[in-house]
VOMAR-244936 format. One record per residue: z, x, y of N, C-alpha, C in turn. Coordinates in nm, 4 decimals, decimal comma. Layout:
# residues N
Z	X	Y	Z	X	Y	Z	X	Y
...
//
This chain:
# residues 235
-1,9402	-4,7866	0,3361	-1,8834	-4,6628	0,2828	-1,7495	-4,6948	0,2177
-1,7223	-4,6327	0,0973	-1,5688	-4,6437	0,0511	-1,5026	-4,6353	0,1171
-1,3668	-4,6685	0,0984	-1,2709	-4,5942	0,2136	-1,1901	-4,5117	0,1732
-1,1804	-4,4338	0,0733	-1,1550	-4,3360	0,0147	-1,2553	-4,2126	0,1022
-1,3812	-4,2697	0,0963	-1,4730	-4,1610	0,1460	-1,4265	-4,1756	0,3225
-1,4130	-4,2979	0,3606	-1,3487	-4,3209	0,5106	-1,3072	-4,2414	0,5757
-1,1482	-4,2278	0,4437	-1,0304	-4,1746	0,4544	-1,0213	-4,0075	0,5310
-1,1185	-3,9827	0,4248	-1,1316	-3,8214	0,3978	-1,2304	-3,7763	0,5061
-1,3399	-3,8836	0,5535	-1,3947	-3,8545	0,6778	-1,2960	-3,7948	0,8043
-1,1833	-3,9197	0,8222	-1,1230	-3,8692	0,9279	-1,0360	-3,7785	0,9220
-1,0089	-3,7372	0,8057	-0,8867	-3,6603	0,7668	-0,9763	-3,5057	0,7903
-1,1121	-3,5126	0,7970	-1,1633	-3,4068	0,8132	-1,1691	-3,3792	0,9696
-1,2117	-3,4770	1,0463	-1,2276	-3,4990	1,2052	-1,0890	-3,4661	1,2564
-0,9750	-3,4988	1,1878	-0,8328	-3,4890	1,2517	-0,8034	-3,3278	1,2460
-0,8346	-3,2769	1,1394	-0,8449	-3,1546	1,0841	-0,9127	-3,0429	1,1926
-1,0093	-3,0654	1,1981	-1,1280	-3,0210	1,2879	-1,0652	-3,0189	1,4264
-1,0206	-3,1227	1,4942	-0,9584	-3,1857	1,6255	-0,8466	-3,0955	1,6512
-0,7484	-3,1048	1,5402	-0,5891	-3,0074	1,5995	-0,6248	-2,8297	1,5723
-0,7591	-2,7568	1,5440	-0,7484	-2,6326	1,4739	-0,7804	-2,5991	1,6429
-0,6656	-2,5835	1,7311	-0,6706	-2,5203	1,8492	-0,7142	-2,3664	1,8669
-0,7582	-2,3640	1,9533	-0,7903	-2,1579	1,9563	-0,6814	-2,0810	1,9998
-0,6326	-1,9929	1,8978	-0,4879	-1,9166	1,9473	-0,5172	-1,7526	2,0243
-0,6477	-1,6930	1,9842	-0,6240	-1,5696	2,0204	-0,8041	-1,5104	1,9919
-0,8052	-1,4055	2,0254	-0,9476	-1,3489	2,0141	-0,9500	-1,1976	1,9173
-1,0181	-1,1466	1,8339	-1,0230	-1,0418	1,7380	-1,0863	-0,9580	1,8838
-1,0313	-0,8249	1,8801	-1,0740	-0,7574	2,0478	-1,0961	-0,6131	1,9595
-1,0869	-0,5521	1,8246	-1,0951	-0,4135	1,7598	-1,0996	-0,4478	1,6222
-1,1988	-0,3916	1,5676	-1,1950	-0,4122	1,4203	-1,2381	-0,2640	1,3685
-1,2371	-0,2516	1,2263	-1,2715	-0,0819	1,1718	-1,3508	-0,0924	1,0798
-1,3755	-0,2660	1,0023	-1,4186	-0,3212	0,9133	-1,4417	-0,4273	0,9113
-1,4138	-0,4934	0,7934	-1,4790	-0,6306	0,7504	-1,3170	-0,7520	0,8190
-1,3030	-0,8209	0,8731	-1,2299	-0,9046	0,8451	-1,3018	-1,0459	0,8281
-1,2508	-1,1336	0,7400	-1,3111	-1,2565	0,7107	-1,1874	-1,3769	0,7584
-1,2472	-1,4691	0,7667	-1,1406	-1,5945	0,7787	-1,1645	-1,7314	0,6936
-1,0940	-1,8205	0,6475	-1,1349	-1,9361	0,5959	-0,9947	-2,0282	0,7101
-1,1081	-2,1426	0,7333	-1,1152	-2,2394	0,8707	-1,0212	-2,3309	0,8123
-0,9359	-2,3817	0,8884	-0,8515	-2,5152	0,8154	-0,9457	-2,6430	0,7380
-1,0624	-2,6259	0,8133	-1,1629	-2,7131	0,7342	-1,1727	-2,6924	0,6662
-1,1712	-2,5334	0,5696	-1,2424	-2,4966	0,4172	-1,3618	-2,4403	0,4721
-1,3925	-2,3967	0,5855	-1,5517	-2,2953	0,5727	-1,4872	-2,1342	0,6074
-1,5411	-2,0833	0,5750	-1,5464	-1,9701	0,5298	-1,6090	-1,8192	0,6577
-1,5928	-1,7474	0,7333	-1,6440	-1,6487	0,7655	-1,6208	-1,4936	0,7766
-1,7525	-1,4166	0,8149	-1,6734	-1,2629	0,8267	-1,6783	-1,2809	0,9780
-1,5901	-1,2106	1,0921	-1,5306	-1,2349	1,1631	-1,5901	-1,0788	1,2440
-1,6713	-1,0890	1,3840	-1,6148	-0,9755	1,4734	-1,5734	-0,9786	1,5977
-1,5661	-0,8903	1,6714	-1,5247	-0,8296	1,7677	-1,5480	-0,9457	1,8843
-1,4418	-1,0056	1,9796	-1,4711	-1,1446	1,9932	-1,4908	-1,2790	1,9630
-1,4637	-1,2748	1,8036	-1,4278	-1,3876	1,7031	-1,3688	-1,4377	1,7976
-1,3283	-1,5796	1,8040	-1,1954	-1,7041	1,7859	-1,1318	-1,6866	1,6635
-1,0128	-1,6821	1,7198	-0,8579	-1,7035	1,6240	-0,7884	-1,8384	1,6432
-0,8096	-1,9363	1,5437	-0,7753	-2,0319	1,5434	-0,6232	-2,1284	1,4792
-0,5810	-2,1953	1,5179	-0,4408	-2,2568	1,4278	-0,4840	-2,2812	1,3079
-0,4163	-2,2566	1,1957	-0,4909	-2,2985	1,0863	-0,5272	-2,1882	1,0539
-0,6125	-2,0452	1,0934	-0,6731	-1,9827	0,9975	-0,6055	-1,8820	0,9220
-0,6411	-1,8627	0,7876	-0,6364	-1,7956	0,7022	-0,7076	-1,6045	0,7410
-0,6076	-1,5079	0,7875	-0,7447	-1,4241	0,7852	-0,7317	-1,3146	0,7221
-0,7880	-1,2333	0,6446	-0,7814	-1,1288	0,5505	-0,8698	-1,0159	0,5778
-0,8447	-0,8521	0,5601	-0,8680	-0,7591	0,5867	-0,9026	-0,7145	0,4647
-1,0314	-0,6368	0,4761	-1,0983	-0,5710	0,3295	-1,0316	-0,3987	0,3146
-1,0980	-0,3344	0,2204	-1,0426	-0,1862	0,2225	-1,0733	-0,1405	0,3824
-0,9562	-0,0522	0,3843	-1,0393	0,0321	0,5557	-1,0233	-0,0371	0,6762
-0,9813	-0,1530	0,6663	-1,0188	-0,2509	0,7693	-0,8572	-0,2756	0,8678
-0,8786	-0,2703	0,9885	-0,7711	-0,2573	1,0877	-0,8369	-0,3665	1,1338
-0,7379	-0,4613	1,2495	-0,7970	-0,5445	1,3357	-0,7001	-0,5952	1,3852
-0,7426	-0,5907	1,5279	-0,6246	-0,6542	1,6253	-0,6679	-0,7496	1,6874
-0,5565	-0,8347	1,7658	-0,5857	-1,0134	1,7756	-0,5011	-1,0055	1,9033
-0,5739	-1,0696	1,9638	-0,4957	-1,0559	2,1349	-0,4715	-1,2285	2,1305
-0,3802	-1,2892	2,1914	-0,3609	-1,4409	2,1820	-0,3458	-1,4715	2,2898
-0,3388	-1,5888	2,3203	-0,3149	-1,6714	2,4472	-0,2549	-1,6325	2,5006
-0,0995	-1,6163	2,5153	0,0475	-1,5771	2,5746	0,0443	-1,4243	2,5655
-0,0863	-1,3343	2,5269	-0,0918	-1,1888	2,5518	0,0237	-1,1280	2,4595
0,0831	-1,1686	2,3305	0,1194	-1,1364	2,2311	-0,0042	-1,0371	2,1138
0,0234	-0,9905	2,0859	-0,0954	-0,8824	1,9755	-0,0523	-0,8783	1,8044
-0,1118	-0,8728	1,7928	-0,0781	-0,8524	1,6159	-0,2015	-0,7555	1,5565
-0,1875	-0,6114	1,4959	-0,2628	-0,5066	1,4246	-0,2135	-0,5616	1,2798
-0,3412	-0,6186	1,1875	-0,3649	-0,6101	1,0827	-0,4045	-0,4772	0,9867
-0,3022	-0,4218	0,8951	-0,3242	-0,3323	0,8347	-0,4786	-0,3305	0,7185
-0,4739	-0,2523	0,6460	-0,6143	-0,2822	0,5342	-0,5113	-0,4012	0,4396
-0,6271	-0,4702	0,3379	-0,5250	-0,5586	0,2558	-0,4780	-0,6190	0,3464
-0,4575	-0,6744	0,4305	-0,3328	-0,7900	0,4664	-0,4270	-0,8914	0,5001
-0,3197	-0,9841	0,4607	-0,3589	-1,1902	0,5249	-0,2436	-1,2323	0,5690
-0,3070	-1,2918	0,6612	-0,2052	-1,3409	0,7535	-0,2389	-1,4411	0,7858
-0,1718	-1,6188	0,7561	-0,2142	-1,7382	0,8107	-0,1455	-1,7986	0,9347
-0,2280	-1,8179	1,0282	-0,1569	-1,8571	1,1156	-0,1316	-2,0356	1,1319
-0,0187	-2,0369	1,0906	0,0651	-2,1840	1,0132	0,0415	-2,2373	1,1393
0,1530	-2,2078	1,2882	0,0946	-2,2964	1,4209	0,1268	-2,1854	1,5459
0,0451	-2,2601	1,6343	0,0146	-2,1652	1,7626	0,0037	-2,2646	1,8966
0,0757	-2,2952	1,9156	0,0894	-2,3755	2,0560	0,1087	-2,3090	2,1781
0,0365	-2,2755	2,3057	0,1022	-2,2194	2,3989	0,0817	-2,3238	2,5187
0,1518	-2,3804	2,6139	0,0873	-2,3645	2,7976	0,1587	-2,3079	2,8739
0,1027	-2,2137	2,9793	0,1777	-2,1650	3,0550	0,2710	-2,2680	3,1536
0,2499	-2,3850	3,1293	0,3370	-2,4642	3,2438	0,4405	-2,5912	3,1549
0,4432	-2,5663	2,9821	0,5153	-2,6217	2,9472	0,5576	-2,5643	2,8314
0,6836	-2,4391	2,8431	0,6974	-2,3787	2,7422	0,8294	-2,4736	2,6890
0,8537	-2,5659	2,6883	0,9175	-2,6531	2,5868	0,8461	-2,6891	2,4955
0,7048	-2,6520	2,4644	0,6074	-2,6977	2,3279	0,5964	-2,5720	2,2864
0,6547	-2,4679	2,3338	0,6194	-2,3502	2,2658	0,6175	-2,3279	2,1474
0,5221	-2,2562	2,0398	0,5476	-2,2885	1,9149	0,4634	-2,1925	1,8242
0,5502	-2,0856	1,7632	0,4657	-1,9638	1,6557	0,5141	-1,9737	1,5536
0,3852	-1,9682	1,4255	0,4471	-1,9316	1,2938	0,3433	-1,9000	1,2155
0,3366	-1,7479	1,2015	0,2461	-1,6652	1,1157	0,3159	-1,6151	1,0427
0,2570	-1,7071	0,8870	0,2739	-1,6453	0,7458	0,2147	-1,5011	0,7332
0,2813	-1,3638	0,6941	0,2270	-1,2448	0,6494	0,2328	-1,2439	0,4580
0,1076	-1,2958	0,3826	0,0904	-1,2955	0,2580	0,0845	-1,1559	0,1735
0,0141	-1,0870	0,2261	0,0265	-0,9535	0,2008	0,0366	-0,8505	0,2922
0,0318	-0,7680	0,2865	-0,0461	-0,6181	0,3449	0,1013	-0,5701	0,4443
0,0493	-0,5400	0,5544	0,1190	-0,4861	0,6533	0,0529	-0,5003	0,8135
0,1705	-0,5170	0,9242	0,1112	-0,5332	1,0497	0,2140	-0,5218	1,1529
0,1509	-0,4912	1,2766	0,2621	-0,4415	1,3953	0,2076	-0,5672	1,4872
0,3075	-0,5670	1,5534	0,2813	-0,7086	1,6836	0,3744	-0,6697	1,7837
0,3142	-0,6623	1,8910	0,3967	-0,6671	2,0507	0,3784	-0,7946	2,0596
0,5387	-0,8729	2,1611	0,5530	-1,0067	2,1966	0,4983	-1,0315	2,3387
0,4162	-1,1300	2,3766	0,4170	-1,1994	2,4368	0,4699	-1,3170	2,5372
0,3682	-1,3837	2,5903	0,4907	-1,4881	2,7102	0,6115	-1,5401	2,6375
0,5293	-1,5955	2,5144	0,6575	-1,7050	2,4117	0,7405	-1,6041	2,3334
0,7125	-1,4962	2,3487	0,8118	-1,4496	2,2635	0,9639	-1,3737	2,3645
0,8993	-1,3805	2,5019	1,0066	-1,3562	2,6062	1,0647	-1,5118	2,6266
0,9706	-1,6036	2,6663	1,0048	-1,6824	2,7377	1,1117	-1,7618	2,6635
1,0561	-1,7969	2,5153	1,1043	-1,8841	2,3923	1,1631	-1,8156	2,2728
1,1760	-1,6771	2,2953	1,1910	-1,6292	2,1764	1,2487	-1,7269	2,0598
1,3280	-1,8153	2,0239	1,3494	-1,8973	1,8677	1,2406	-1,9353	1,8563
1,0876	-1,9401	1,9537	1,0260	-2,0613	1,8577	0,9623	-1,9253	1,8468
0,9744	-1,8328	1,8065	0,8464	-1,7036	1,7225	0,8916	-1,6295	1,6221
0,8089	-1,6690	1,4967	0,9312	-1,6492	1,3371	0,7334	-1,6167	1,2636
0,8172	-1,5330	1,2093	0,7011	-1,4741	1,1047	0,7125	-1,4845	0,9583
0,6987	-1,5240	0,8769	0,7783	-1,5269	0,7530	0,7208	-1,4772	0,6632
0,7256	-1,4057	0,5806	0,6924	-1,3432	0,4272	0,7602	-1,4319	0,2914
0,7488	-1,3565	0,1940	0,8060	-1,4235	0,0514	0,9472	-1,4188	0,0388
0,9628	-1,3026	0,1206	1,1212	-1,2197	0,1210	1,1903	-1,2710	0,1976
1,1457	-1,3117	0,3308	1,2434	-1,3174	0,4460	1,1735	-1,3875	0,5761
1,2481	-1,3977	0,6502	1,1714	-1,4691	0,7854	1,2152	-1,3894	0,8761
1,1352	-1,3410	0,9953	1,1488	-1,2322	1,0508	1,1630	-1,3090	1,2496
1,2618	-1,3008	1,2828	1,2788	-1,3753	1,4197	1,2643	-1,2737	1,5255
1,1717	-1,3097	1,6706	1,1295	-1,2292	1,7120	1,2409	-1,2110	1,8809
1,2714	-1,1060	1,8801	1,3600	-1,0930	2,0619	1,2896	-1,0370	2,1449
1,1429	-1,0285	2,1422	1,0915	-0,9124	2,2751	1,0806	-0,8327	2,2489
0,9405	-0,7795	2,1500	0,9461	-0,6664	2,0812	0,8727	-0,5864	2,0558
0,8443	-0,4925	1,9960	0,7332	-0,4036	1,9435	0,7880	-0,3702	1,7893
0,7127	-0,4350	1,7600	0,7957	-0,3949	1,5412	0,6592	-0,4235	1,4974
0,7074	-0,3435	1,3465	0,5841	-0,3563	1,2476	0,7014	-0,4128	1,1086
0,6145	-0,4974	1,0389	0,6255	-0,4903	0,9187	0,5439	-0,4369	0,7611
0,6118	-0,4018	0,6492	0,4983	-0,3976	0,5340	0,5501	-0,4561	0,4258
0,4682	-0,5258	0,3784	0,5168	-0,5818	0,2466	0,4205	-0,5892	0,1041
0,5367	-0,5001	0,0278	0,4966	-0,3947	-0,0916	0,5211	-0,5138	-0,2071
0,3947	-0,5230	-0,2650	0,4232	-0,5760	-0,4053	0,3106	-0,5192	-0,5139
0,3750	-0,4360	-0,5123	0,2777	-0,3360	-0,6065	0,0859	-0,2803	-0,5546
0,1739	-0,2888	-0,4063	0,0049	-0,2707	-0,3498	0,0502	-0,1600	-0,2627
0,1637	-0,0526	-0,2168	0,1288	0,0465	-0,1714	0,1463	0,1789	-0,1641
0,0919	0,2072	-0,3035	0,0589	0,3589	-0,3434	-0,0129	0,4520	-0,2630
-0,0880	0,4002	-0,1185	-0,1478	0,4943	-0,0155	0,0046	0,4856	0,1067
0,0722	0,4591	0,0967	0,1581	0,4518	0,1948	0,2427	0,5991	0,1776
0,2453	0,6802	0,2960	0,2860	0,8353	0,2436	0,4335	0,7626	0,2904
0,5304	0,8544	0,2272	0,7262	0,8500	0,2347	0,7207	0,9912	0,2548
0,8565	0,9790	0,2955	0,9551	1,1241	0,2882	0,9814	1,1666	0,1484
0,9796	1,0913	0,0604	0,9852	1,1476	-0,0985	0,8872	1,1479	-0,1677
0,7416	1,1229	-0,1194	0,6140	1,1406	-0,1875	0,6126	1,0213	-0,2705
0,7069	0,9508	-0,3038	0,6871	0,8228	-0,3736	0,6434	0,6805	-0,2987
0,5541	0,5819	-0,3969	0,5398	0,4945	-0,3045	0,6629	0,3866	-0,2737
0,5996	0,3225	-0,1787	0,7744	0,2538	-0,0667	0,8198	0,1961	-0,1779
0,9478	0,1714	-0,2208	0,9675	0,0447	-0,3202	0,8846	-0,0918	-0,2270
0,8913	-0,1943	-0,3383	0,8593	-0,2966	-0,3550	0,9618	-0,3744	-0,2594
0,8720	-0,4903	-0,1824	0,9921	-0,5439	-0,0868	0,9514	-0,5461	0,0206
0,9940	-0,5894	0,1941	0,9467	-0,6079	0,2892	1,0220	-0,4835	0,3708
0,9481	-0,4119	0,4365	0,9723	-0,2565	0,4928	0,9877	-0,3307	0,6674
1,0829	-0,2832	0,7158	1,0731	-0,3323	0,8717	1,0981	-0,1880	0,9699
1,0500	-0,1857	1,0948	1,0788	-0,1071	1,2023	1,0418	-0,1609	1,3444
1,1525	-0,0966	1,4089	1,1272	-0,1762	1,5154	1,1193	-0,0557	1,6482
1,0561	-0,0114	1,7218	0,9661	0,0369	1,8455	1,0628	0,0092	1,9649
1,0528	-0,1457	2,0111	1,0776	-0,1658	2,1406	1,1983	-0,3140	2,1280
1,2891	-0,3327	2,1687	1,3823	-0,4943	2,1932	1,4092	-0,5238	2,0370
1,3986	-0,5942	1,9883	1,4671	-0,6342	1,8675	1,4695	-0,7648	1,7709
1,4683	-0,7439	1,5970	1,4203	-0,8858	1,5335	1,5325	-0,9124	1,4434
1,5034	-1,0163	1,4098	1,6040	-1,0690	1,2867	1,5171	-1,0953	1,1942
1,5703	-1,0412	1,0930	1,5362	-1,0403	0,9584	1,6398	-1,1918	0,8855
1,6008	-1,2938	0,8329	1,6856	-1,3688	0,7720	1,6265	-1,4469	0,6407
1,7194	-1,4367	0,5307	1,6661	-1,4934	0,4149	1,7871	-1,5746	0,3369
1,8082	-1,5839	0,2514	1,9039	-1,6889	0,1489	2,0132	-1,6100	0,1523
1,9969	-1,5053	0,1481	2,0865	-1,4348	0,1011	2,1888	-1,3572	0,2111
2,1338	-1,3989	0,3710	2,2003	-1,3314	0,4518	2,0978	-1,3241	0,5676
2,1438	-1,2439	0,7586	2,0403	-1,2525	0,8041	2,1475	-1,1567	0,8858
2,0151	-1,0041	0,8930	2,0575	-0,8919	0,9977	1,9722	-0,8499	1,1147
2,0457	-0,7939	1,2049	1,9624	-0,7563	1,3586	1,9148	-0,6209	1,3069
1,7940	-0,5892	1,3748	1,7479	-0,4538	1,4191	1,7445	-0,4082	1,4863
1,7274	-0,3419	1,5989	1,7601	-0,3028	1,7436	1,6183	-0,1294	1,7470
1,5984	-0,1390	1,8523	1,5212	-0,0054	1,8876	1,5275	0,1482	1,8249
1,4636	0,1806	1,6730	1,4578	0,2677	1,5935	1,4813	0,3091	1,4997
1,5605	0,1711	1,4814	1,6111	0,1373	1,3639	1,5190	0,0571	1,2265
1,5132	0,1045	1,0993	1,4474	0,0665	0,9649	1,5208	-0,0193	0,8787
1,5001	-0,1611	0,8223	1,5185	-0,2010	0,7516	1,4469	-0,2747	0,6455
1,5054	-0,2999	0,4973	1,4869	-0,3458	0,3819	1,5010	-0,4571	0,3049
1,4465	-0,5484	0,2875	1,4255	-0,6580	0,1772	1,4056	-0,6669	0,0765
1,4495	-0,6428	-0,0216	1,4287	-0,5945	-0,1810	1,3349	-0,7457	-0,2611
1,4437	-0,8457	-0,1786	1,3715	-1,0128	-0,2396	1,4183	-1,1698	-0,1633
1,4046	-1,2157	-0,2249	1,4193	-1,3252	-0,1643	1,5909	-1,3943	-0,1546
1,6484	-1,2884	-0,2596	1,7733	-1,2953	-0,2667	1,8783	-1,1983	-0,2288
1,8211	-1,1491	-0,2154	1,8419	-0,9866	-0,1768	1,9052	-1,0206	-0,0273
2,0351	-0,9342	0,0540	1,9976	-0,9823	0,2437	1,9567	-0,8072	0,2455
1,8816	-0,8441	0,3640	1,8535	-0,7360	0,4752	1,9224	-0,6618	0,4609
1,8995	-0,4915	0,4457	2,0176	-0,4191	0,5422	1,9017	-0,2937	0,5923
2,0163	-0,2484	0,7056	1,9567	-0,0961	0,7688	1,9620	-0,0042	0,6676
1,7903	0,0728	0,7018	1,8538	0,2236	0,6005	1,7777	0,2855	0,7303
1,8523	0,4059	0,6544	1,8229	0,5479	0,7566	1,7113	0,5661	0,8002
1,6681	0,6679	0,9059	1,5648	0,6815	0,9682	1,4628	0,7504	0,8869
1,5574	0,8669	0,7391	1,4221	0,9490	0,6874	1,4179	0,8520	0,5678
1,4910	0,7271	0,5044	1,4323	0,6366	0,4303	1,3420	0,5345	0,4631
1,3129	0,4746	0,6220	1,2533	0,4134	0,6340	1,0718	0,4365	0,6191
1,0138	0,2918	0,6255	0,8759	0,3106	0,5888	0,8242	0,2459	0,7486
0,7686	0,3406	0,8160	0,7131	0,3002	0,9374	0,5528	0,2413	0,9094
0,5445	0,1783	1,0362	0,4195	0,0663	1,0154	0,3345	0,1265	1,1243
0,2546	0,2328	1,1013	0,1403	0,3065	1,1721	0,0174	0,2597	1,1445
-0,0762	0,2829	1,2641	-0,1806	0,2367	1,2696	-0,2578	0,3849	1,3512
-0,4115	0,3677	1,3277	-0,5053	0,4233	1,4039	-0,4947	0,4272	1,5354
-0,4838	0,5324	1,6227	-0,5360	0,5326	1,7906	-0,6062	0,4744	1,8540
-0,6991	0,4667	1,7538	-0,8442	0,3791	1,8332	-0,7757	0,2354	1,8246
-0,6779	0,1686	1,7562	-0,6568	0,0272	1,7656	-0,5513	0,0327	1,8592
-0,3936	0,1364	1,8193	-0,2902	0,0959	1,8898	-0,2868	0,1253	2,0082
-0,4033	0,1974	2,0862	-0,3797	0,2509	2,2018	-0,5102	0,1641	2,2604
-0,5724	0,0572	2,1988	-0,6698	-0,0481	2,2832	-0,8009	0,0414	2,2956
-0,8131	0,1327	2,2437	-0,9337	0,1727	2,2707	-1,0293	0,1792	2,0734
-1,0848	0,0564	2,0867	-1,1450	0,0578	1,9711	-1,2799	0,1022	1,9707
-1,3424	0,1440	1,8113	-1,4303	0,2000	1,7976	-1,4994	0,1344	1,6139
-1,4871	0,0057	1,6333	-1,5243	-0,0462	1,5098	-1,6259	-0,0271	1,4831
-1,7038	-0,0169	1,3810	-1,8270	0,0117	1,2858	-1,8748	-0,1239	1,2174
-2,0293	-0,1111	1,2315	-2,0707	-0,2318	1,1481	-2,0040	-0,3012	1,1710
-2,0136	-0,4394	1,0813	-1,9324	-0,5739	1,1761	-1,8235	-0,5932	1,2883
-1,7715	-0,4887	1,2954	-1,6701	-0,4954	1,4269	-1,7360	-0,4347	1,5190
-1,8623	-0,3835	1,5683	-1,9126	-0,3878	1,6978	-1,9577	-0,5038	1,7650
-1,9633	-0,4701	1,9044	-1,9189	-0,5732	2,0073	-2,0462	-0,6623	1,9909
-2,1296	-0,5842	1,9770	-2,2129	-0,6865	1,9466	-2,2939	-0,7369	1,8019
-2,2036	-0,7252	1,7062	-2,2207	-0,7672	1,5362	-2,1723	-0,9337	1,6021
-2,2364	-0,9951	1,4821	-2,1991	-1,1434	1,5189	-2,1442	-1,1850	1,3925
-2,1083	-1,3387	1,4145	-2,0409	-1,3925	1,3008	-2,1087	-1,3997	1,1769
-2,0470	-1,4228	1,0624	-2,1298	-1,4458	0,9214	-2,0517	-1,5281	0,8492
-2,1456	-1,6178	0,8380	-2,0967	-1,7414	0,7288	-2,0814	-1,6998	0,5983
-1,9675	-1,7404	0,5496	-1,9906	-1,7252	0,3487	-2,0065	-1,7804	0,2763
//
């Protein structure tokens, strides 16, 4: 065999080897799909594996929540992808502790988990705009780039453009080039860009990050592929 072809053998096996399992899909409303650090491709339900490495994306309509190792959660809005860059947990050696989920589009809420009490610096979320550091929390984010004209405001207009933050429960940091601010319990803040810093706006300017009952309150009721017993689908 070449070793070019060798090469790429093991580079696939190594690949394959580190895509650890981070979390389980436990509510869906719709379609969610994933593409594998390998490059394969699936639609995803209720009891999926959530893996390091994956890529996962939400169709129209589509909610879905992800329960993880360390009992951390993340609600995927419709539209959103979210890659999960790395996911390390053990309960008996949180000096490897280790989170970092890219949010590419859409919008999503996440309660923290063991690592995000135990370790909070190593749990950072990052967008285009900003990197979002986690203290023990209950927050949502959304991030508008000309995708959310269904998002209702206090002024009937859609959110500006930019990363929308709120925070529920304990508290995050927002930090980018341009500067890096705290949020604290009820408080809304704004990212205009990547140059832009953070700041607080008011409570009737902010854009809150709501979700369905049937997801945020654990009692799901997914349809078609998100029932419990829909299975996986290759693409």
């Amino acid at each position: 065999m070449p070793k070019i072809l060798v090469l790429l053998a093991a580079l696939g096996l190594s690949l394959a080897a580190s895509a650890q399992q981070a979390g389980i899909v436990t509510h869906l409303s719709g379609i969610l799909s994933v593409k594998r650090a390998d490059g394969t491709s699936k639609v995803l339900s209720v009891k999926s594996e959530v893996n390091e490495g994956d890529l996962l994306t939400t169709e129209a309509d589509t909610y879905a929540r992800i329960k993880f190792a360390d009992d951390s959660e993340i609600v995927m809005r419709p539209g959103t992808q979210l890659k999960i860059d790395s996911y390390a947990f053990n309960p008996a050696k949180p000096e490897n502790d280790n989170v970092l989920v890219s949010m590419l589009k859409g919008g999503m809420r996440a309660v923290t988990g063991i690592i995000g009490h135990r370790s909070q610096d190593k749990v950072n979320f990052s967008t285009v705009t900003a990197t979002i550091g986690i203290r023990g929390t209950n927050w949502g984010a959304l991030l508008c780039q000309n995708d959310c004209g269904g998002i209702p405001t206090t002024t009937g207009q859609p959110p500006a453009n930019g990363l929308h933050v709120d925070v529920a429960s304990g508290r995050i940091v927002v930090t980018n080039s341009a500067g890096s601010q705290e949020f604290t319990v009820g408080q809304f803040g704004f990212v205009a860009g990547p140059h832009t810093p953070p700041i607080i706006v008011p409570p009737q300017q902010g854009v809150p990050v709501t979700m369905p009952s049937s997801i945020s309150q654990n009692k799901g009721s997914g349809q078609g592929i998100g029932k419990g017993n829909a299975g996986e689908c290759a693409l």
